[in-house]
C-alpha positions in Angstrom: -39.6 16.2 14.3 -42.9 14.7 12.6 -40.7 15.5 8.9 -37.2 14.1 10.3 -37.0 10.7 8.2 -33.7 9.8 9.0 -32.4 8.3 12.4 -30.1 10.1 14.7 -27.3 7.2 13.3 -28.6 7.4 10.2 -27.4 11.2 10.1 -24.3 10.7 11.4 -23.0 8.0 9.6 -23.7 9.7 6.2 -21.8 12.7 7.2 -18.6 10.0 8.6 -19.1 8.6 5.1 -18.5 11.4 3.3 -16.0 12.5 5.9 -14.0 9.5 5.4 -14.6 9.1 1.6 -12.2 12.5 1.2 -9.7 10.9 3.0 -9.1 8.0 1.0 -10.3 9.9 -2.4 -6.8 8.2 -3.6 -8.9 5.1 -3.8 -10.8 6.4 -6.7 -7.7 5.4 -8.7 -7.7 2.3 -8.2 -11.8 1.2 -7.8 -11.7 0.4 -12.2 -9.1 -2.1 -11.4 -10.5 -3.5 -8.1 -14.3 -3.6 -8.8 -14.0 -5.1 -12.4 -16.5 -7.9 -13.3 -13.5 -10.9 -14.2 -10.6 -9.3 -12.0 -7.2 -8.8 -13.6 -4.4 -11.9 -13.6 -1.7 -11.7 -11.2 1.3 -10.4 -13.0 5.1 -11.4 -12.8 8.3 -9.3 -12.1 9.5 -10.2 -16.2 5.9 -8.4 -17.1 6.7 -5.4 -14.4 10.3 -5.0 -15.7 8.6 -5.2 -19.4 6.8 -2.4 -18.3 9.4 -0.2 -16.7 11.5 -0.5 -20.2 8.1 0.4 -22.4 7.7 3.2 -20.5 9.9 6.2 -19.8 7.8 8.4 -18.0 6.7 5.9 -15.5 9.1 3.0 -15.5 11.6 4.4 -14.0 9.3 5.9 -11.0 7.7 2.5 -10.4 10.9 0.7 -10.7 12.1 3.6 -8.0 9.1 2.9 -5.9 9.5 -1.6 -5.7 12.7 -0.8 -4.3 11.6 1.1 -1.5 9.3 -1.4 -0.3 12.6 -3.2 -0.2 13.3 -0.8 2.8 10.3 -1.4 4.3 10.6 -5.3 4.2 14.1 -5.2 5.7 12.9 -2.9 7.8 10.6 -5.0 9.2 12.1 -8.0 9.2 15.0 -6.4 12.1 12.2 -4.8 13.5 10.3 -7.8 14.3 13.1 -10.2 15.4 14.9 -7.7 17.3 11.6 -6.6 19.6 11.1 -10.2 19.9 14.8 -11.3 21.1 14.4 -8.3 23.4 11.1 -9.1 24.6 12.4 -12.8 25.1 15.0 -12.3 26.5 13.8 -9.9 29.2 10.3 -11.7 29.8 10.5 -15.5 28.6 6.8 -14.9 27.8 5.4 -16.3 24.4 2.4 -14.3 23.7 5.1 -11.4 25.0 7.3 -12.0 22.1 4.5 -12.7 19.4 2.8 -9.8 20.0 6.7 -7.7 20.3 7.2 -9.3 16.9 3.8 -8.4 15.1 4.1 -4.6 16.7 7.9 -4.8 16.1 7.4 -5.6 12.3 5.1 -2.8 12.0 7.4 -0.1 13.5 10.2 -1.8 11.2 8.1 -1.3 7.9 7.2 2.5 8.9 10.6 3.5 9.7 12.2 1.1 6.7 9.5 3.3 4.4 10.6 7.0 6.3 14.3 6.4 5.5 13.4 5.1 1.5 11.4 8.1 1.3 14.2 10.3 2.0 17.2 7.9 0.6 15.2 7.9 -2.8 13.6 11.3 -2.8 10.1 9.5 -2.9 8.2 12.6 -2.3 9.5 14.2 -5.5 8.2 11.7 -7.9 4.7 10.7 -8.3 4.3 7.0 -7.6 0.5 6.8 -7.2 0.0 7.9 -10.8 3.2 4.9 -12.0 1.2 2.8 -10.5 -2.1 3.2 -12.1 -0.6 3.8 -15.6 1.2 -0.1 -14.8 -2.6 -1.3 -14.2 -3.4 0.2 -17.4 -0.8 -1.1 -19.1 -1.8 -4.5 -17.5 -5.1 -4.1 -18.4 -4.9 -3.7 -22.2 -1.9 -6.2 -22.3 -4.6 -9.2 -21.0 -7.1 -7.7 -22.8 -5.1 -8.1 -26.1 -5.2 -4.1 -26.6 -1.7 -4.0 -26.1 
């Protein structure tokens, strides 16, 4: 006990750290473009759609991938007025509705993202690695490398 250094939290919280940090390893991708010293300029859609028709490896999956969150935005714009018309309706309660409408636009999203996933065959193309070769080509296109 006298050679034990570390508290019993201590210990435990290390191993949740690492525990956690394999879970979101997909993080690692983006950390260059997040933890940069002058962060990047927000971009336009003319700059993404510049990319997609530079790039035919990737445009076309990243083009493929802003229209699904398309889904997910319609989905959760029913989502959320129709849980909170139903919740009205039934309850006449306020905070009833709000809190039907935040939880309402959250089911909508997930289920708006489920059926673009299968609609668009999402889980055969590689989106994550679109994504990061856009940032890239973001990167060296404000840095004047482009």
């Amino acid at each position: 006990m006298a050679g034990d250094s570390q508290s019993f939290f201590r210990k435990h919280w290390e191993g949740y750290k690492e525990f956690w940090g394999e879970r979101f390893s997909f993080l690692d991708n983006y950390s260059r473009f997040i933890k940069r010293d002058k962060p990047l300029p927000s971009w336009s859609a003319s700059d993404v759609e510049e990319f997609i028709a530079s790039d035919p490896v990737h445009g076309p999956t990243l083009k493929t991938a802003r229209e699904a969150a398309q889904f997910g935005l319609t989905g959760s714009i029913i989502g959320a007025v129709s849980t909170a018309g139903v919740a009205w309706k039934y309850s006449r309660s306020l905070h009833g509705a709000g809190l039907s409408f935040l939880a309402g636009g959250v089911f909508g999203w997930t289920f708006g993202q489920e059926i673009a996933n299968h609609w668009m065959q999402l889980y055969r193309l590689d989106t994550m690695a679109a994504q990061v070769k856009f940032m890239e080509w973001w990167e060296n296109k404000c840095d004047g490398r482009s």
